[in-house]
PDB file with SEQRES, HELIX, SHEET and CRYST1 records, atoms N, CA, C and O in Angstrom:
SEQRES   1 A   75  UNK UNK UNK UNK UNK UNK UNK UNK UNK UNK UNK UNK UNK          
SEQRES   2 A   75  UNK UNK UNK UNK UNK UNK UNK UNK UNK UNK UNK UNK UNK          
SEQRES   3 A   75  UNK UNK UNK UNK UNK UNK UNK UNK UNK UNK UNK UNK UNK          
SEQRES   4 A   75  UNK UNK UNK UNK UNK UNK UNK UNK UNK UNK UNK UNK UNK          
SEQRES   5 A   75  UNK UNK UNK UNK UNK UNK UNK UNK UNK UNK UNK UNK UNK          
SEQRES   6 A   75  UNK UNK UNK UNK UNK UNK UNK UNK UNK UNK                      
HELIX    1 AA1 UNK A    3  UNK A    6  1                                   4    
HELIX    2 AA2 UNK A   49  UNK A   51  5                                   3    
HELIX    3 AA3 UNK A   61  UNK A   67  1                                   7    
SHEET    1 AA1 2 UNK A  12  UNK A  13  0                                        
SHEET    2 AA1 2 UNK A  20  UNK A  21 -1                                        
SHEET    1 AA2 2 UNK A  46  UNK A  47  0                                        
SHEET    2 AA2 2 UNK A  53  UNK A  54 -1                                        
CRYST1    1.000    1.000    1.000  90.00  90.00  90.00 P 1           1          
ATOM      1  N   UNK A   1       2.992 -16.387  -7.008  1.00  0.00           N  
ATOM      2  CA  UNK A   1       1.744 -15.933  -7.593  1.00  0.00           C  
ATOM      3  C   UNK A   1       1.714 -14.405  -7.635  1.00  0.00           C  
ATOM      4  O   UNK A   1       2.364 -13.772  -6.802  1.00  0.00           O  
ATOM      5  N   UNK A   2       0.994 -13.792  -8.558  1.00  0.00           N  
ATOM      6  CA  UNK A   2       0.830 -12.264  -9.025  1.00  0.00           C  
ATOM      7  C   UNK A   2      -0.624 -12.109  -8.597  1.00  0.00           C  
ATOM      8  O   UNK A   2      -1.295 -13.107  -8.330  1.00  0.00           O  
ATOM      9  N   UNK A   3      -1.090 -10.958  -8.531  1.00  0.00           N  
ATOM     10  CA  UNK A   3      -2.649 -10.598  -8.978  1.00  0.00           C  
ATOM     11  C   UNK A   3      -3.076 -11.046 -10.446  1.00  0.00           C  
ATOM     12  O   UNK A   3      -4.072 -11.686 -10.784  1.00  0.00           O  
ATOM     13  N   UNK A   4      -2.067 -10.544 -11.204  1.00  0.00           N  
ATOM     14  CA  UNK A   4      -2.390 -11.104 -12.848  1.00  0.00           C  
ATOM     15  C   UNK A   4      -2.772 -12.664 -12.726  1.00  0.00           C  
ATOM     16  O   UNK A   4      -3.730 -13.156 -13.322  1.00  0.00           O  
ATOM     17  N   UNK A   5      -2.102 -13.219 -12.071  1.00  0.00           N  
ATOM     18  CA  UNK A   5      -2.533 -14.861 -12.100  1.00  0.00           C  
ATOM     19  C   UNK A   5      -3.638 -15.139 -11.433  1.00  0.00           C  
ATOM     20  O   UNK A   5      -4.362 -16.022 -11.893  1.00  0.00           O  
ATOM     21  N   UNK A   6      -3.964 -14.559 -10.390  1.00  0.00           N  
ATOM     22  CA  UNK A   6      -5.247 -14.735  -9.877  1.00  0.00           C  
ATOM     23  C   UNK A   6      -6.199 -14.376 -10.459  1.00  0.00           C  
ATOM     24  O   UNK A   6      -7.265 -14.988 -10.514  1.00  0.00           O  
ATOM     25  N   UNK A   7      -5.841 -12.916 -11.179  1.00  0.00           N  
ATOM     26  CA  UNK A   7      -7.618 -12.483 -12.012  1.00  0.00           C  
ATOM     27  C   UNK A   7      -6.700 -12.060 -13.172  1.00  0.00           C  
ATOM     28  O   UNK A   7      -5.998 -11.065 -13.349  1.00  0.00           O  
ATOM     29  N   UNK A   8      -6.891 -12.901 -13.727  1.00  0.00           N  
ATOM     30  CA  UNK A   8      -6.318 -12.920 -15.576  1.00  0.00           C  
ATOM     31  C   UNK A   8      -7.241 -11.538 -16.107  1.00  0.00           C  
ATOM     32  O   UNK A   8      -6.763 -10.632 -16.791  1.00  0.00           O  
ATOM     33  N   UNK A   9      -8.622 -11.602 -15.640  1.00  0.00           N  
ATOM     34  CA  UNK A   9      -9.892 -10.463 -16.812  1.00  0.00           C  
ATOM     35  C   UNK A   9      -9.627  -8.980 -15.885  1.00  0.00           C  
ATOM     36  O   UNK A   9     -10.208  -7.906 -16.046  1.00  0.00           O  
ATOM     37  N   UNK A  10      -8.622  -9.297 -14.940  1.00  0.00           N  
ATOM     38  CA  UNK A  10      -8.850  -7.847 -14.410  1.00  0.00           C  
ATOM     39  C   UNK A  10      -8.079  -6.565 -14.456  1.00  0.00           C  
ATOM     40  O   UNK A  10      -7.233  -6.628 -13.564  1.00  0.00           O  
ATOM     41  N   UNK A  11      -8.023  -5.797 -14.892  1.00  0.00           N  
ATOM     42  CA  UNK A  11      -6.660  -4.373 -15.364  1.00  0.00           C  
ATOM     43  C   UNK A  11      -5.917  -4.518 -14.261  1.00  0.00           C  
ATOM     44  O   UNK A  11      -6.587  -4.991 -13.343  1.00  0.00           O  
ATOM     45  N   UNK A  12      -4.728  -4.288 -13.962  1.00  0.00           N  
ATOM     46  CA  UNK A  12      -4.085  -4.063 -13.383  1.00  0.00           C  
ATOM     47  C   UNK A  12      -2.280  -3.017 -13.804  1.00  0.00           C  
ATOM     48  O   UNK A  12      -1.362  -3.287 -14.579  1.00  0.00           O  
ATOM     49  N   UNK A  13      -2.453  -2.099 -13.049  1.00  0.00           N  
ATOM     50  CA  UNK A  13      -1.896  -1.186 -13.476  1.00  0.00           C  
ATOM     51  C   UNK A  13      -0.903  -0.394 -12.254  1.00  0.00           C  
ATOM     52  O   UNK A  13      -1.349  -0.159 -11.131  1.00  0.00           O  
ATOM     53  N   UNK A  14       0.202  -0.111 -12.591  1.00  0.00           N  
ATOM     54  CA  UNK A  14       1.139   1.038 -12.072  1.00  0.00           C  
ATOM     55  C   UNK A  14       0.679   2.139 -11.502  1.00  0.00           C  
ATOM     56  O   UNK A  14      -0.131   2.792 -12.160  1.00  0.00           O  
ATOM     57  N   UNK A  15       0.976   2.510 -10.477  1.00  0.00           N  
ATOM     58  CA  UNK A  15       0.816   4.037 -10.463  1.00  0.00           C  
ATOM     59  C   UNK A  15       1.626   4.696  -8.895  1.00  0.00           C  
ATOM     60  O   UNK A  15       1.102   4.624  -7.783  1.00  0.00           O  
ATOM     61  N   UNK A  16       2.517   5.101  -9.089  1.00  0.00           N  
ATOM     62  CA  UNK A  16       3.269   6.023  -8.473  1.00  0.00           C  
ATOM     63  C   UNK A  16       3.553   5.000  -7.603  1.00  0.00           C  
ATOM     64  O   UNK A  16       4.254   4.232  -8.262  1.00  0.00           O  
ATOM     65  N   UNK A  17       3.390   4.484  -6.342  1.00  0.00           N  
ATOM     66  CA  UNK A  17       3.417   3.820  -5.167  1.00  0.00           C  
ATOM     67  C   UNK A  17       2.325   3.183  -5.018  1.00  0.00           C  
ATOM     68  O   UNK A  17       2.079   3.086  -3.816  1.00  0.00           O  
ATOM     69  N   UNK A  18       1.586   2.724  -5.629  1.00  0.00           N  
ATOM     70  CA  UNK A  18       0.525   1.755  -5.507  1.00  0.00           C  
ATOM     71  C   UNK A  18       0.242   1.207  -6.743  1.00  0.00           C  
ATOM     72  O   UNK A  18       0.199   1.965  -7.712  1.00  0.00           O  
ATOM     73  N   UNK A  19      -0.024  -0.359  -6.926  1.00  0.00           N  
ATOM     74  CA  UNK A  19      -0.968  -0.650  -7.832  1.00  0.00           C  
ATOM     75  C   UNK A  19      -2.238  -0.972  -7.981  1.00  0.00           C  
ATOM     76  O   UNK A  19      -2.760  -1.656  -7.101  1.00  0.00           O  
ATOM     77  N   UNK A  20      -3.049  -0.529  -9.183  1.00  0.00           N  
ATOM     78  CA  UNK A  20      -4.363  -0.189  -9.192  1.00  0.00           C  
ATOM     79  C   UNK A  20      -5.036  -1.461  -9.689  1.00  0.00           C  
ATOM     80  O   UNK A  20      -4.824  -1.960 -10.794  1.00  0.00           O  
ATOM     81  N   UNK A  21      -5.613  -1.789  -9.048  1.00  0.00           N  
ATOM     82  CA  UNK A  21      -6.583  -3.156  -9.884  1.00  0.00           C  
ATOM     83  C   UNK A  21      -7.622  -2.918  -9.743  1.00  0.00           C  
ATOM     84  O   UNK A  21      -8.048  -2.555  -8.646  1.00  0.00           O  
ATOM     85  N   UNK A  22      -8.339  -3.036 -10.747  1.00  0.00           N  
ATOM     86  CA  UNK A  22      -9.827  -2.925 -11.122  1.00  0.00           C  
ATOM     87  C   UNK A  22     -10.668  -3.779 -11.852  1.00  0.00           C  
ATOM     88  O   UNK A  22     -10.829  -3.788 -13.072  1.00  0.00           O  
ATOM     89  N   UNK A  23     -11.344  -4.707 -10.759  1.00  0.00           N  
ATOM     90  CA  UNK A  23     -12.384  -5.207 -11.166  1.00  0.00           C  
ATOM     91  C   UNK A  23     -13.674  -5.075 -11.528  1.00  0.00           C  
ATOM     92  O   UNK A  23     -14.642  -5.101 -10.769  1.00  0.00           O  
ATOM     93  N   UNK A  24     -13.678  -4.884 -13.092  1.00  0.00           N  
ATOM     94  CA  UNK A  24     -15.264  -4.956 -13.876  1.00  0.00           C  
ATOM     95  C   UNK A  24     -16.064  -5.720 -13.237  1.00  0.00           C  
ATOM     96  O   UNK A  24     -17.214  -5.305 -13.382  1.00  0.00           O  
ATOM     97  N   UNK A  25     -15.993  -6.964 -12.370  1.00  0.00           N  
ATOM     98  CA  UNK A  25     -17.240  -7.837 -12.278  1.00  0.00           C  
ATOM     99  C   UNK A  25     -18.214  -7.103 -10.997  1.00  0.00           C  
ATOM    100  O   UNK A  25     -19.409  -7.255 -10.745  1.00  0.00           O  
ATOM    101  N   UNK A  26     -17.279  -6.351 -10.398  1.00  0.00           N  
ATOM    102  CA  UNK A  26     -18.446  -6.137  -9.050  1.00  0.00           C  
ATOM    103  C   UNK A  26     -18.011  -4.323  -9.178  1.00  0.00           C  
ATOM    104  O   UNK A  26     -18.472  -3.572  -8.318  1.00  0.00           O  
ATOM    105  N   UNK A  27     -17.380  -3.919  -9.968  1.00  0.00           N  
ATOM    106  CA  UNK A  27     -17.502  -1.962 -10.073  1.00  0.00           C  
ATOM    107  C   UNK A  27     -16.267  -1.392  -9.220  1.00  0.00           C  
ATOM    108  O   UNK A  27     -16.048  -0.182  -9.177  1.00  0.00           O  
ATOM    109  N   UNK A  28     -15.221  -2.623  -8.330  1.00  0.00           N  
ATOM    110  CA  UNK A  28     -14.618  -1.874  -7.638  1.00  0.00           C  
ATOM    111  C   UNK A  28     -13.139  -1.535  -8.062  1.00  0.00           C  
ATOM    112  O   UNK A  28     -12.694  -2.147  -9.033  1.00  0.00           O  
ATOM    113  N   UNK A  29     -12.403  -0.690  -7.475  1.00  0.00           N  
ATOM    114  CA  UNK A  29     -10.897  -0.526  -7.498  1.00  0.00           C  
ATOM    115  C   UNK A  29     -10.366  -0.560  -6.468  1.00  0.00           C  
ATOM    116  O   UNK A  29     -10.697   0.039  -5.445  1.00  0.00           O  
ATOM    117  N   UNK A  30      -9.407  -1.329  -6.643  1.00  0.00           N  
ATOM    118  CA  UNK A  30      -8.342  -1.514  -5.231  1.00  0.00           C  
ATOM    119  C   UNK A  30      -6.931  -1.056  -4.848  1.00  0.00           C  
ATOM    120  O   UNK A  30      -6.085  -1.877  -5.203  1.00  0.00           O  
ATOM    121  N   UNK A  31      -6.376   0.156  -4.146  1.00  0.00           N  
ATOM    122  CA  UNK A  31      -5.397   0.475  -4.645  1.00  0.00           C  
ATOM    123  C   UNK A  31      -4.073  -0.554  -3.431  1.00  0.00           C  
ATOM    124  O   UNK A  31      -4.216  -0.489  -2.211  1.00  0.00           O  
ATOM    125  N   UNK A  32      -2.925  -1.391  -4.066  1.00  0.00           N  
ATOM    126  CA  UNK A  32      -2.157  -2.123  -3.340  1.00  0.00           C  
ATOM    127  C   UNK A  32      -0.897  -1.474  -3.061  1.00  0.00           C  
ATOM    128  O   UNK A  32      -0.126  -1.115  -3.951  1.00  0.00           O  
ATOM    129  N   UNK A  33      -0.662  -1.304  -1.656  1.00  0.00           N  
ATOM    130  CA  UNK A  33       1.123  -0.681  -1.836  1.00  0.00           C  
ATOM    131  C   UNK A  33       1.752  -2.032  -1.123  1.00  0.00           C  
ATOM    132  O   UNK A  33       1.587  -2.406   0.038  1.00  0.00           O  
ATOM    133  N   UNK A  34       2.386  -2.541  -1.991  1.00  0.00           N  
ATOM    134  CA  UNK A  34       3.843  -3.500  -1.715  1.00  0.00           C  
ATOM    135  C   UNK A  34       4.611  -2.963  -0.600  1.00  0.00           C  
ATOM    136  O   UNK A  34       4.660  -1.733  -0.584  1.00  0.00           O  
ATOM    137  N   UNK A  35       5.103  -3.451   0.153  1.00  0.00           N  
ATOM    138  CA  UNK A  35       5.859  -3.309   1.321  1.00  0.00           C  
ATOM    139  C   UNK A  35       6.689  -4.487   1.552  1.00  0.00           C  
ATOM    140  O   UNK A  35       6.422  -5.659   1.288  1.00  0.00           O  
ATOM    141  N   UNK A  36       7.645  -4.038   2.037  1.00  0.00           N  
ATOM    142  CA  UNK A  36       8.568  -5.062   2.751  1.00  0.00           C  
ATOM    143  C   UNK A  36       8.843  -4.408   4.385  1.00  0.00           C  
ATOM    144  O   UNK A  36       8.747  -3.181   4.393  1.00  0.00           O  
ATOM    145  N   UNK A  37       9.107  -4.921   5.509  1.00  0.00           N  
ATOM    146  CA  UNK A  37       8.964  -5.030   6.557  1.00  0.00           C  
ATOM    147  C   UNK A  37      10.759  -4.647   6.867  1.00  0.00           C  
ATOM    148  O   UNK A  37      11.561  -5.530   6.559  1.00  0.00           O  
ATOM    149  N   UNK A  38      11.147  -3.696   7.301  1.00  0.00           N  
ATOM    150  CA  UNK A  38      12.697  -3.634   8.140  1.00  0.00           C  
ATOM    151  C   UNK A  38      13.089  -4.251   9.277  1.00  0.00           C  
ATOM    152  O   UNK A  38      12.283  -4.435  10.189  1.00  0.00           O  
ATOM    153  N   UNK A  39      14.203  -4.590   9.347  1.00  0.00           N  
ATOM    154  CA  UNK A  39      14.903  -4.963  10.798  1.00  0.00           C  
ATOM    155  C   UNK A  39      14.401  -3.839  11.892  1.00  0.00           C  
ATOM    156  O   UNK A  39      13.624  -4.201  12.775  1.00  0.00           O  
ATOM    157  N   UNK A  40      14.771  -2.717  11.838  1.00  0.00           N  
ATOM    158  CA  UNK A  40      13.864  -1.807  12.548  1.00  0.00           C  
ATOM    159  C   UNK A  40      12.270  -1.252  12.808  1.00  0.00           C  
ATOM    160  O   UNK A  40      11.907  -0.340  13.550  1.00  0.00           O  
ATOM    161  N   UNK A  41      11.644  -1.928  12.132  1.00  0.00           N  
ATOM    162  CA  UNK A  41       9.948  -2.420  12.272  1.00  0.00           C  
ATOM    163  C   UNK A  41       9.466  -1.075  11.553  1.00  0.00           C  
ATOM    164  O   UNK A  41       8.591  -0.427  12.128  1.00  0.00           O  
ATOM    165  N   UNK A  42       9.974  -0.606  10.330  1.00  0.00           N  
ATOM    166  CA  UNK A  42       9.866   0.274   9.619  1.00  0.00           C  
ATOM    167  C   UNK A  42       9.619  -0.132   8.207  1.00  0.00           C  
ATOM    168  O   UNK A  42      10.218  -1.205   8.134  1.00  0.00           O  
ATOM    169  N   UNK A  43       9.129   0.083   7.143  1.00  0.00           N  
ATOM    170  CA  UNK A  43       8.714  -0.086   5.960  1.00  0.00           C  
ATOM    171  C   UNK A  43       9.241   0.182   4.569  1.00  0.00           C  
ATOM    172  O   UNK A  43       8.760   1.135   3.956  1.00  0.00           O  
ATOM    173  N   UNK A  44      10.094  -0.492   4.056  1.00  0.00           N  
ATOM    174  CA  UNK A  44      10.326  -0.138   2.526  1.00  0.00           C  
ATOM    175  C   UNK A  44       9.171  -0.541   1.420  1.00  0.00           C  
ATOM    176  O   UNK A  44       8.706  -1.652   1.166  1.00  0.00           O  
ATOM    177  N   UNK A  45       8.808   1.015   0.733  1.00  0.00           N  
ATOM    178  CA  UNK A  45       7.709   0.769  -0.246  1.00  0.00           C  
ATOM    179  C   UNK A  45       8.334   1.378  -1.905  1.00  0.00           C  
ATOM    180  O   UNK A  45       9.126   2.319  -1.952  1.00  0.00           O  
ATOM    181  N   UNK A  46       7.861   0.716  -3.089  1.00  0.00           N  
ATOM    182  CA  UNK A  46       8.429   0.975  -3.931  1.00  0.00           C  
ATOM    183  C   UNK A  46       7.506   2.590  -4.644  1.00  0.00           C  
ATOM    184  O   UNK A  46       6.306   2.834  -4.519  1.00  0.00           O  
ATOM    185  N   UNK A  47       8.629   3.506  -5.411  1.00  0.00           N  
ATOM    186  CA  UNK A  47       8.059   4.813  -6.032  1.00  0.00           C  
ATOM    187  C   UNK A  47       8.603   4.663  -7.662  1.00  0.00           C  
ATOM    188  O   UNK A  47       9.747   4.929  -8.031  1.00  0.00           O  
ATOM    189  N   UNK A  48       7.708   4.268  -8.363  1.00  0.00           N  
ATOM    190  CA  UNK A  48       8.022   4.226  -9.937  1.00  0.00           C  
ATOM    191  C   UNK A  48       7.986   5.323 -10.253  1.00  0.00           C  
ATOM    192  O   UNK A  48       8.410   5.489 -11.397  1.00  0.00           O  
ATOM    193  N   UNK A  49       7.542   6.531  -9.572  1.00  0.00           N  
ATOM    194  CA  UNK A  49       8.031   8.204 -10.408  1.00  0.00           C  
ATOM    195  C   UNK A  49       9.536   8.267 -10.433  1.00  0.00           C  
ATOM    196  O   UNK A  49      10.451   7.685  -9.853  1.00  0.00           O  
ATOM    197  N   UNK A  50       9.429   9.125 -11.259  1.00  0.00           N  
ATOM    198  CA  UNK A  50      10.749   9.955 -11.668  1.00  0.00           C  
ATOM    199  C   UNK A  50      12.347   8.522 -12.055  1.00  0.00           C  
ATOM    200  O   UNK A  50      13.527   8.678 -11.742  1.00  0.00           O  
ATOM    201  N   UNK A  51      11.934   7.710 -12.539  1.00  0.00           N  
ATOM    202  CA  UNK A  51      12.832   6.420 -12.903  1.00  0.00           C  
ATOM    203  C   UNK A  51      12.787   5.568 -11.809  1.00  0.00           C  
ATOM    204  O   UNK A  51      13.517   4.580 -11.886  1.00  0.00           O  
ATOM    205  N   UNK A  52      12.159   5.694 -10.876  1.00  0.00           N  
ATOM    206  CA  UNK A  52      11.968   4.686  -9.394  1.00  0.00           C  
ATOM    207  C   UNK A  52      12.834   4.484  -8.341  1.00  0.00           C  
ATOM    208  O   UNK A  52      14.028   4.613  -8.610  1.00  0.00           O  
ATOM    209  N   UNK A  53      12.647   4.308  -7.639  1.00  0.00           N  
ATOM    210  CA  UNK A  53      13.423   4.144  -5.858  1.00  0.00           C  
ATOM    211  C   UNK A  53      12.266   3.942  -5.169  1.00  0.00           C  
ATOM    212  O   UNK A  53      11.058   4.038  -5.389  1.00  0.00           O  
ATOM    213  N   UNK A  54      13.395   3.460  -3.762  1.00  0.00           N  
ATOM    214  CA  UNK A  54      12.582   2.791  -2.662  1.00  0.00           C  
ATOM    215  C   UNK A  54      12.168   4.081  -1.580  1.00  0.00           C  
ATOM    216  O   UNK A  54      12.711   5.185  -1.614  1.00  0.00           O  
ATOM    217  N   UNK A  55      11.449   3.814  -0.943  1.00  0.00           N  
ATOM    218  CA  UNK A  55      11.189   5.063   0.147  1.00  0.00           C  
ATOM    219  C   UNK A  55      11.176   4.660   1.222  1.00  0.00           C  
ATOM    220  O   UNK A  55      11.775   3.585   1.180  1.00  0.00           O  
ATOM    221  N   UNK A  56      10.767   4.911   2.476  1.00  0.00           N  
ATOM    222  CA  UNK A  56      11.159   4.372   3.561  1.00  0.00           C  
ATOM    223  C   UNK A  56       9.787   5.074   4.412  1.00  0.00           C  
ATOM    224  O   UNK A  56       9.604   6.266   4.167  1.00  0.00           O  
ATOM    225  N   UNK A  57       9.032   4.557   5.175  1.00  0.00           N  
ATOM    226  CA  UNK A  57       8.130   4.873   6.079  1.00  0.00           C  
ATOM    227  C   UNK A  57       7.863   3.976   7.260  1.00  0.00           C  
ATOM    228  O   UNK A  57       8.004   2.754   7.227  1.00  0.00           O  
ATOM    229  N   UNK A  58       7.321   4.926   8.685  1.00  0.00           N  
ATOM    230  CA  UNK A  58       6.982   4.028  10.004  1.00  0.00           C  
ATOM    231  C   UNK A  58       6.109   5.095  10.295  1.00  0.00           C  
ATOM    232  O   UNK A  58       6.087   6.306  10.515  1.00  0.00           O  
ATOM    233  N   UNK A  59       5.200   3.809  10.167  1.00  0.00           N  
ATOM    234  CA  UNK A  59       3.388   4.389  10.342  1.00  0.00           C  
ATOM    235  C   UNK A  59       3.246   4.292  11.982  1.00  0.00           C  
ATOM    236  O   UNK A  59       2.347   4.975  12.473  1.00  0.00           O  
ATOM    237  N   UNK A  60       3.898   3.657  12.693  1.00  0.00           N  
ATOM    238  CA  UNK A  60       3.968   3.614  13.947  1.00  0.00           C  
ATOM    239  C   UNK A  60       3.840   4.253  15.255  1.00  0.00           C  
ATOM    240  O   UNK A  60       3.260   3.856  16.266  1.00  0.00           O  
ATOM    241  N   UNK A  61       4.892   5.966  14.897  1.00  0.00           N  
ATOM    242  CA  UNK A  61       4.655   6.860  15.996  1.00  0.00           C  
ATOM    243  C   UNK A  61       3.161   7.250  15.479  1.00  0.00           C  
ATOM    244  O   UNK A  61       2.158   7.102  16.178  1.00  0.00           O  
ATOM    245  N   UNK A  62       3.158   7.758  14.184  1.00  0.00           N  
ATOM    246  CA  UNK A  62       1.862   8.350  14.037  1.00  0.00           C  
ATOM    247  C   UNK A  62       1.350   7.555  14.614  1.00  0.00           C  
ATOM    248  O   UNK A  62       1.869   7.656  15.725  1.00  0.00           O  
ATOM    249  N   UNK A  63       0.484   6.596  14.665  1.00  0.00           N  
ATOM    250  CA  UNK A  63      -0.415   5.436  15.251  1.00  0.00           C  
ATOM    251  C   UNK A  63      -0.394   5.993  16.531  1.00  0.00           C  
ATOM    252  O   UNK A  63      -1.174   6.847  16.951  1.00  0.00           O  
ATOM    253  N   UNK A  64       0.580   5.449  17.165  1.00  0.00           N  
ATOM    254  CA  UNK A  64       0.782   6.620  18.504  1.00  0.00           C  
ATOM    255  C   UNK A  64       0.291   7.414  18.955  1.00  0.00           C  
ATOM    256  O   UNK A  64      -0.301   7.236  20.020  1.00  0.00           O  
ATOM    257  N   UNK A  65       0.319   8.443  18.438  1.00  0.00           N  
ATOM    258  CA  UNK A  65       0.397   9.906  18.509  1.00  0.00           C  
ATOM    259  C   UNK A  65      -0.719  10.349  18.026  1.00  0.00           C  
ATOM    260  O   UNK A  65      -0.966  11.553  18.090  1.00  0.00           O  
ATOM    261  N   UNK A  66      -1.692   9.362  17.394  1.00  0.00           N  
ATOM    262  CA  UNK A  66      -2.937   9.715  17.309  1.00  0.00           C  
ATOM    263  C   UNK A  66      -3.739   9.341  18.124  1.00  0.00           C  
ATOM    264  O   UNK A  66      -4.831   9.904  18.209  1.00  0.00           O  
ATOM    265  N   UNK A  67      -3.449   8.451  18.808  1.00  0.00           N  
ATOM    266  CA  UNK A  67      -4.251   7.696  20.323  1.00  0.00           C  
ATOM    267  C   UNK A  67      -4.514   9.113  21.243  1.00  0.00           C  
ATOM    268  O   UNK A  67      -5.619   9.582  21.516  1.00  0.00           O  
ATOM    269  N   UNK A  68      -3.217   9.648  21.631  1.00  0.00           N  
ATOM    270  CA  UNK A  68      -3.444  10.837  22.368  1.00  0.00           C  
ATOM    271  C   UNK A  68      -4.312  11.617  22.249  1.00  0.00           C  
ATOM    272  O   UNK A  68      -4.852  12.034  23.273  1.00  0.00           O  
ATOM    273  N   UNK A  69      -4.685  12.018  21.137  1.00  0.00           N  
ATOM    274  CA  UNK A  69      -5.440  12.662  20.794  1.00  0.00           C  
ATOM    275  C   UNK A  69      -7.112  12.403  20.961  1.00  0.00           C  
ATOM    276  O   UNK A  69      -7.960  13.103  21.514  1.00  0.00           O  
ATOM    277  N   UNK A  70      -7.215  11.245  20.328  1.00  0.00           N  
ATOM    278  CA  UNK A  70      -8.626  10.792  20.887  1.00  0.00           C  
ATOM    279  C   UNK A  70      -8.316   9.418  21.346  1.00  0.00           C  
ATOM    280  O   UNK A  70      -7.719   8.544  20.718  1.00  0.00           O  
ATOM    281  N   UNK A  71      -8.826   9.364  22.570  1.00  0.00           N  
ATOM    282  CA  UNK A  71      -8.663   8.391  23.589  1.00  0.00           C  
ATOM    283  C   UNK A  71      -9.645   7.509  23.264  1.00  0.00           C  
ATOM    284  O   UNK A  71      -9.438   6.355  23.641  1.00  0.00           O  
ATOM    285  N   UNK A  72     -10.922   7.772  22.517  1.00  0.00           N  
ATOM    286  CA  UNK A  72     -12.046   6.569  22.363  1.00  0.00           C  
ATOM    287  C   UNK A  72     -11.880   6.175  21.269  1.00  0.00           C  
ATOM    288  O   UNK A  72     -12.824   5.434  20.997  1.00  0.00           O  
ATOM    289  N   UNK A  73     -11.137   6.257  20.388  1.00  0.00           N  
ATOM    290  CA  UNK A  73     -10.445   5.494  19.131  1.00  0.00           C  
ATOM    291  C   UNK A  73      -9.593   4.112  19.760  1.00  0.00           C  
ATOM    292  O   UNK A  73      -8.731   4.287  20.621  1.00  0.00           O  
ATOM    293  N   UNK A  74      -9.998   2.398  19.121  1.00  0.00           N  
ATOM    294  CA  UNK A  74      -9.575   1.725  19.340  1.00  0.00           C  
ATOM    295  C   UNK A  74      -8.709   1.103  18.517  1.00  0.00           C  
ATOM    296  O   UNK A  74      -9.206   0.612  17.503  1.00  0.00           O  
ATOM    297  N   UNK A  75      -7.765   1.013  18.647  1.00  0.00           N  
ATOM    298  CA  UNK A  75      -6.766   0.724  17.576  1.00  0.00           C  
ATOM    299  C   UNK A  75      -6.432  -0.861  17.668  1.00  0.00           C  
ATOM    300  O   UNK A  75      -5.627  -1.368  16.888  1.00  0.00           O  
TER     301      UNK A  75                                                      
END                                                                             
């Protein structure tokens, strides 16, 4: 299944590392980044600029490393 198959009336569109869907019925936009999950618990996400490639991110230390910082943030 796609988003297109789920909401046939709704735009859905490209854009850099995310796709944009926008639903007319309730005013909103949703932006989606595709991911796939690594053996190393790290992230391949797709970049359609410049003819496209994959990129690589781990949101993880940050996550981390922002705890330190404020301790009453519950993650």
């Amino acid at each position: 299944m796609t988003i297109c198959d789920d909401y046939p009336k709704t735009i859905v569109r490209g854009d850099g590392q995310v796709v944009v869907v926008s639903f007319k019925s309730i005013n909103k936009i949703v932006e989606v980044c595709p991911c796939f999950e690594r053996t190393d618990g790290a992230f391949d996400y797709p970049d359609s600029n410049h003819g496209g490639s994959w990129k690589k991110t781990d949101p993880m230390p940050e996550i981390e490393e922002s705890k330190k910082g404020y301790p009453r943030n519950k993650f």
